[in-house]
C-alpha positions, -999 to 999 in steps of 0.1 A, spaced: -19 -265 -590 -32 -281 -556 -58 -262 -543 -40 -235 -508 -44 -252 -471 -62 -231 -452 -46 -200 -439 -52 -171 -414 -48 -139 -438 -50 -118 -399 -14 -135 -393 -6 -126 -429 6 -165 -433 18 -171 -467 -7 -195 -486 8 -232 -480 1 -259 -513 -2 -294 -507 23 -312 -528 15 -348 -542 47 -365 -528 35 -356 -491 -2 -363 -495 6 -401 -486 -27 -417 -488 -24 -453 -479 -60 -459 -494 -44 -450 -528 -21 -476 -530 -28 -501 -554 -23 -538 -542 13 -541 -569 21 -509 -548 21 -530 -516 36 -563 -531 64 -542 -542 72 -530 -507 77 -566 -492 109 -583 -484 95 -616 -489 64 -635 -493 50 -672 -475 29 -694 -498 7 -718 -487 -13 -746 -503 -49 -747 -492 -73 -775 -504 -110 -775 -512 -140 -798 -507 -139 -823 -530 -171 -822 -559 -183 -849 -572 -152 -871 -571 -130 -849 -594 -96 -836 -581 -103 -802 -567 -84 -770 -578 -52 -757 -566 -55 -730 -539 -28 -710 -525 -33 -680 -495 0 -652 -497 13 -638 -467 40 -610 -461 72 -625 -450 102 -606 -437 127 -635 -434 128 -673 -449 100 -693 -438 89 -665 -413 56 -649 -415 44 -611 -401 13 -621 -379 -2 -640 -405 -12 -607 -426 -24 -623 -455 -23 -606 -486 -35 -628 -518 -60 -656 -526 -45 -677 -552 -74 -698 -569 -68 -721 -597 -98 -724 -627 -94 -757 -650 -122 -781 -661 -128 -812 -647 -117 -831 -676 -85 -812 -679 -74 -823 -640 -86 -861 -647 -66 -866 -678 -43 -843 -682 -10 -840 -658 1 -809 -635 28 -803 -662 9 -797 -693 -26 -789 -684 -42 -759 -692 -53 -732 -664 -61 -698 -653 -51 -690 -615 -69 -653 -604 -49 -638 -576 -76 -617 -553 -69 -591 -527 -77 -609 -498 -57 -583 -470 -37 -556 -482 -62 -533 -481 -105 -532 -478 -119 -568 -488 -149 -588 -485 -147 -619 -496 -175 -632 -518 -171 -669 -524 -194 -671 -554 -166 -656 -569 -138 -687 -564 -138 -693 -602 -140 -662 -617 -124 -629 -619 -140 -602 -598 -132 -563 -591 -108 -578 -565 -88 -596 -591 -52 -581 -592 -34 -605 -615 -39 -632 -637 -18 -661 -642 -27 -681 -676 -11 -707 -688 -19 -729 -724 -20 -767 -731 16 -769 -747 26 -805 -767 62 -804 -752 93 -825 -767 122 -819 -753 138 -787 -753 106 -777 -779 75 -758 -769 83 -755 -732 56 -746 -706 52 -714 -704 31 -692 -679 21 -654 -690 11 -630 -661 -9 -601 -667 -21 -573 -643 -58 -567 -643 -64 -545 -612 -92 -519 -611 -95 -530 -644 -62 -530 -660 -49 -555 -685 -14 -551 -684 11 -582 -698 38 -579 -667 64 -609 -687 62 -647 -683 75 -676 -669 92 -704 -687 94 -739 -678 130 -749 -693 147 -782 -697 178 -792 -675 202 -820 -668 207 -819 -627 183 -795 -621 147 -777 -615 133 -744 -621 122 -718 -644 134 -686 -660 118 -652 -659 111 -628 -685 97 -593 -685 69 -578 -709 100 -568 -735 112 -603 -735 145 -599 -715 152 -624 -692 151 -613 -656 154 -639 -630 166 -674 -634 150 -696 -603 171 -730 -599 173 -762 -574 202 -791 -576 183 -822 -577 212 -832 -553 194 -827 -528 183 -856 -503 147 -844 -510 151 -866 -546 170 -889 -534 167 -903 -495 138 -881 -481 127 -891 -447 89 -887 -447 91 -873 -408 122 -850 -409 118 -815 -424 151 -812 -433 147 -843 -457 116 -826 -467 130 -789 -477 142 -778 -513 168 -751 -512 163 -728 -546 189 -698 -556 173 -667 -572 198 -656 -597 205 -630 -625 209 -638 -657 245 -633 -650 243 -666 -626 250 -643 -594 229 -656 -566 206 -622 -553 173 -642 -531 165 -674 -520 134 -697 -519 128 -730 -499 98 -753 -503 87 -771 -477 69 -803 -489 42 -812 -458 57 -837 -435 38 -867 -414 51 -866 -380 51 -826 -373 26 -806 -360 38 -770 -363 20 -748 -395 54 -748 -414 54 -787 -419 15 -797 -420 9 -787 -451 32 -779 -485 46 -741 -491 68 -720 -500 87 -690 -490 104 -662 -511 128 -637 -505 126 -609 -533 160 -596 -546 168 -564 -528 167 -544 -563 139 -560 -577 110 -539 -591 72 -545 -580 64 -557 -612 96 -587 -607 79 -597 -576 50 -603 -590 66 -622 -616 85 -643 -590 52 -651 -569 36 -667 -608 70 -684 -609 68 -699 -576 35 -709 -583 44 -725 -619 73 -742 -597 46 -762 -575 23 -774 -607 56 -784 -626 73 -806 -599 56 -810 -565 17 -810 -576 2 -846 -563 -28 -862 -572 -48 -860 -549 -84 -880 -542 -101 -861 -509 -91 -827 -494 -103 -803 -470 -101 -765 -470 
């Protein structure tokens, strides 16, 4: 029982309790809490300094996003780092290398970012993307991402994403912890993207993907935007990508969707790359 507000036994006030489901607390809120209450999330890729001539890991910043390709005052919520060897980025392509990305609380709620923790987890670690070295062949041993939840010190498998093959297509499919497929994320290779892209329009730059059930209805939407030469604005300088969650999906689906969007750029839009700048 919650320990009685304070009363005024002169005014003969019945004793008041303090329920649980009105003591709101935002500071109690874990950061899967406040994933799971956004419509939509902006991803965008961030490079670091080069070291010592190797290709530099992948970086990603997540912002809040309430409609395709719009962001809410730049609140940034994650810091998507990428941890892989040296060796592994030289020799080994985007598609079958092996990795780690840590996903840090970098803004929805108290954070100081240290950066002597780039490459490893820290207590502001909130998932964990990991994905093995996988000797694909066809339709066999397809790449395959797991996510797990690690915040204040959780290790909790959330599903994984899986990298499968297709004729006229690109995407992945999603799976939850009990191995039922959730989400299917797809593109038509149709598009002029693949076929006539313009390097300075952003249309011919922009991949329109369908978030759909396993049922093949169409519930959310996701469009990359692949950095263009001739624009200016933030949208087009640099690659990203924004996602609309499905309406019904749980917290623990979007988190799934933001490792798929992320297993989406290593699989067919990671570059190599030479020089780069934060």
């Amino acid at each position: 029982m919650q320990s009685p507000l304070k009363t005024l036994d002169s005014l003969d006030q019945t004793n008041a309790y303090q329920l649980s489901n009105y003591a709101d607390n935002p500071k109690t809120r874990t950061c899967l809490d406040i994933l799971g209450s956004q419509q939509g999330i902006h991803i965008q890729e961030r490079f670091e300094p080069i070291s010592f001539g190797f290709p530099t890991p992948n970086v990603f910043r997540v912002y809040s996003a309430d409609h395709l390709g719009d962001q809410i005052e730049m609140q940034q919520l994650f810091k998507c780092k990428e941890k892989s060897t040296d060796c592994d980025r030289c020799c080994l392509g985007p598609k079958i290398r092996p990795f780690e990305m840590f996903v840090d609380n970098f803004g929805c709620s108290d954070y100081q970012f240290n950066k002597n923790q780039q490459f490893q987890s820290s207590d502001q670690t909130i998932f964990k993307f990991k994905r093995e070295y996988q000797c694909t062949c066809c339709c066999c041993n397809r790449p395959r991402l797991e996510v797990y939840y690690v915040e204040n010190g959780q290790n909790k498998q959330l599903g994984y994403i899986i990298d499968p093959i297709y004729c006229c297509q690109i995407g992945c499919n999603i799976f939850d912890s009990d191995n039922q497929l959730r989400y299917m994320i797809e593109a038509s290779t149709c598009q002029s993207y693949f076929w006539c892209r313009c390097p300075c329009s952003i249309e011919c730059n922009q991949i329109n993907f369908d978030i759909k059930l396993p049922t093949g209805e169409v519930v959310a939407s996701m469009l990359k935007q692949v950095k263009t030469c001739c624009n200016t604005d933030s949208f087009s300088i640099c690659d990203n990508i924004s996602v609309m969650f499905p309406q019904k999906a749980t917290k623990e689906d979007k988190a799934l969707i933001l490792a798929a969007a992320i297993m989406i750029e290593f699989m067919y839009f990671e570059k190599p790359r030479s020089r780069s700048t934060q």
